[in-house]
C-alpha positions as CSV (number, residue, x, y, z in Angstrom):
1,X,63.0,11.4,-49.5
2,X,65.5,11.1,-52.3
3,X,65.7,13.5,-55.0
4,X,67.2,12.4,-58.5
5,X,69.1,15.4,-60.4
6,X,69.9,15.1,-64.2
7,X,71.6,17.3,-66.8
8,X,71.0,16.0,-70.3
9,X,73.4,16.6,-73.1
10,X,73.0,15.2,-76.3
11,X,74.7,12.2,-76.4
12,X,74.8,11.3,-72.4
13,X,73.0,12.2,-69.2
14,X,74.6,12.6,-66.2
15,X,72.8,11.6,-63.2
16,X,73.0,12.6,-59.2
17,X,70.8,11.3,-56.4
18,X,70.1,13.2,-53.1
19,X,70.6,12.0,-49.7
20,X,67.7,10.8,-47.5
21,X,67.6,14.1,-45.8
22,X,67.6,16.0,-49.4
23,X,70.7,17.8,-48.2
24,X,73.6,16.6,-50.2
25,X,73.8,15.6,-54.0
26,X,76.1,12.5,-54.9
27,X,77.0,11.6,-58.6
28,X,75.5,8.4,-59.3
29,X,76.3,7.5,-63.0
30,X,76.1,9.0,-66.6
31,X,73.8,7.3,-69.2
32,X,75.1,7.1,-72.8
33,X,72.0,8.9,-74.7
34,X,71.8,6.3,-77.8
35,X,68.5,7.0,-78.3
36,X,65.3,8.0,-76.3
37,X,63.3,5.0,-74.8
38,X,66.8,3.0,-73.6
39,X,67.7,6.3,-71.7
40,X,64.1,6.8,-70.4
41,X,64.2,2.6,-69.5
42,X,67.4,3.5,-67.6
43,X,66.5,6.8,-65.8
44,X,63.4,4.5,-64.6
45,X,65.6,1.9,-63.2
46,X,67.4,4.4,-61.3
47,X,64.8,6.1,-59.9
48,X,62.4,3.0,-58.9
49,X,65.9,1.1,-57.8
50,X,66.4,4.2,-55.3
51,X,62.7,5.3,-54.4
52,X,63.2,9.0,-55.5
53,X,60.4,11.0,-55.0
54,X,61.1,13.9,-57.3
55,X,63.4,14.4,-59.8
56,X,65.2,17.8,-60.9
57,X,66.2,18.8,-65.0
58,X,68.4,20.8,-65.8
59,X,67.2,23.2,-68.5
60,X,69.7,24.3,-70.4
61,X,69.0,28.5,-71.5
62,X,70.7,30.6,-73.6
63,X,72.9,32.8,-71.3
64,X,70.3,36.3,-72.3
65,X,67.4,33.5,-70.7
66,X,66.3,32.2,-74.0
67,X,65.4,28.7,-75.0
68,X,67.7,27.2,-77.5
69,X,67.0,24.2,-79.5
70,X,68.6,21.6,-77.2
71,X,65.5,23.2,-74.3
72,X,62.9,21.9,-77.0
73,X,64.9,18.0,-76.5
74,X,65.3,18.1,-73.0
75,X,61.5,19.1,-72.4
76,X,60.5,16.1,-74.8
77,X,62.5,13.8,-72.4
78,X,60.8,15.1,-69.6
79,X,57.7,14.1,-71.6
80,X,58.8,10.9,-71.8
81,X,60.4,10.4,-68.2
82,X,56.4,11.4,-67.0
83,X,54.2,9.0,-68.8
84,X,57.0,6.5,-67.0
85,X,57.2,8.2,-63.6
86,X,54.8,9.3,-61.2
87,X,56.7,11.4,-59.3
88,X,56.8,15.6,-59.7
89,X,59.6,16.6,-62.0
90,X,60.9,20.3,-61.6
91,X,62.5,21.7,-64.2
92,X,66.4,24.0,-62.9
93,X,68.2,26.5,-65.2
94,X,71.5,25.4,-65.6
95,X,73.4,28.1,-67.3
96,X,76.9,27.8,-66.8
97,X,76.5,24.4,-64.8
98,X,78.7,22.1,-67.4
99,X,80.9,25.2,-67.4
100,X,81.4,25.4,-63.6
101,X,81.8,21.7,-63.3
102,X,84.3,21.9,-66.1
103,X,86.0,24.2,-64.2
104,X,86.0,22.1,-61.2
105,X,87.7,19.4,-63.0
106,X,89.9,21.6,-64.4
107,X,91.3,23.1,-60.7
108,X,91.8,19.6,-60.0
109,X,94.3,18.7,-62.8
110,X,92.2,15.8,-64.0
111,X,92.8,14.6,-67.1
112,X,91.1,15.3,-70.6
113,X,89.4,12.0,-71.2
114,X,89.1,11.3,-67.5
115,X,86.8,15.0,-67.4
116,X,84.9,13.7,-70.4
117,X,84.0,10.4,-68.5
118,X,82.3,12.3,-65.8
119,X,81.6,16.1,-66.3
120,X,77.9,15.0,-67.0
121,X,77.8,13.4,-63.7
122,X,79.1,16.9,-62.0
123,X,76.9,19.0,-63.8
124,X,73.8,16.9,-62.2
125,X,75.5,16.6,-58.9
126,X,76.1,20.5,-59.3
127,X,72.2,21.4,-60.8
128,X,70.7,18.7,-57.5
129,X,72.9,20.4,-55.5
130,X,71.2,24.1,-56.5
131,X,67.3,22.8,-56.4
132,X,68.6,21.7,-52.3
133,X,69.9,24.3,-51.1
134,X,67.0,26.5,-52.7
135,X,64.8,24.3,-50.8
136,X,66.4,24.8,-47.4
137,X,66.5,28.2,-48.1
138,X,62.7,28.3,-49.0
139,X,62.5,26.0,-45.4
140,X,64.6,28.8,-43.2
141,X,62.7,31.3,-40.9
142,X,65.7,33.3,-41.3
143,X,67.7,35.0,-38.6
């Protein structure tokens, strides 16, 4: 079972891929969003190359839970992504994730154009990481 997480900006996408277990979330690469079909070609690739079986979006909400403009893009891509791939595709609020994984960067002194390179990347790892552990959860029998 491998899970592929994404968090679609404007201009890139930053992709994360589960384990085999679906416990962890490791960044795999971020796709420079030039237009729609060479992204969707590439998010194919990616997820036929590593035999995901879902994939997670980050949906990106106003912080009062509104939809914003960029909501109405990244549902279109999801659009596209499922007339490509037959595998369920959940959608994941990610309010604050870009900010966290900012701040992640940030605690670790790296660099401004070194963040830039991969804050898309953390942001999926950080949204794939979420839909897990809400999984394992759902999967407890609690104590």
């Amino acid at each position: 079972m491998r899970i592929l997480g994404l968090d679609i900006g404007s201009k890139r996408i930053g992709v994360a891929l589960s384990d085999e277990l679906g416990y962890t979330a490791q960044g795999v690469e971020t796709v420079t969003y030039t237009d729609p079909e060479s992204a969707a070609d590439r998010i194919q690739g990616i997820a036929e190359s590593r035999n995901v079986t879902e994939i997670v979006i980050g949906i990106p909400y106003n912080m009062n839970g509104t939809e914003g403009p960029q909501v109405r893009n990244v549902r279109d891509f999801i659009e596209r992504l499922r007339k490509r791939i037959n595998v369920p595709i959940h959608e994941w609020d990610e309010r604050l994730t870009t900010f966290a994984a900012e701040r992640v960067l940030l605690e670790a002194d790296i660099s401004r154009a070194k963040r830039r390179k991969v804050v898309d990347k953390l942001a999926a790892v950080l949204i794939l990481q979420g839909f897990l552990d809400s999984q394992t959860f759902k999967g407890s029998t609690g104590v």
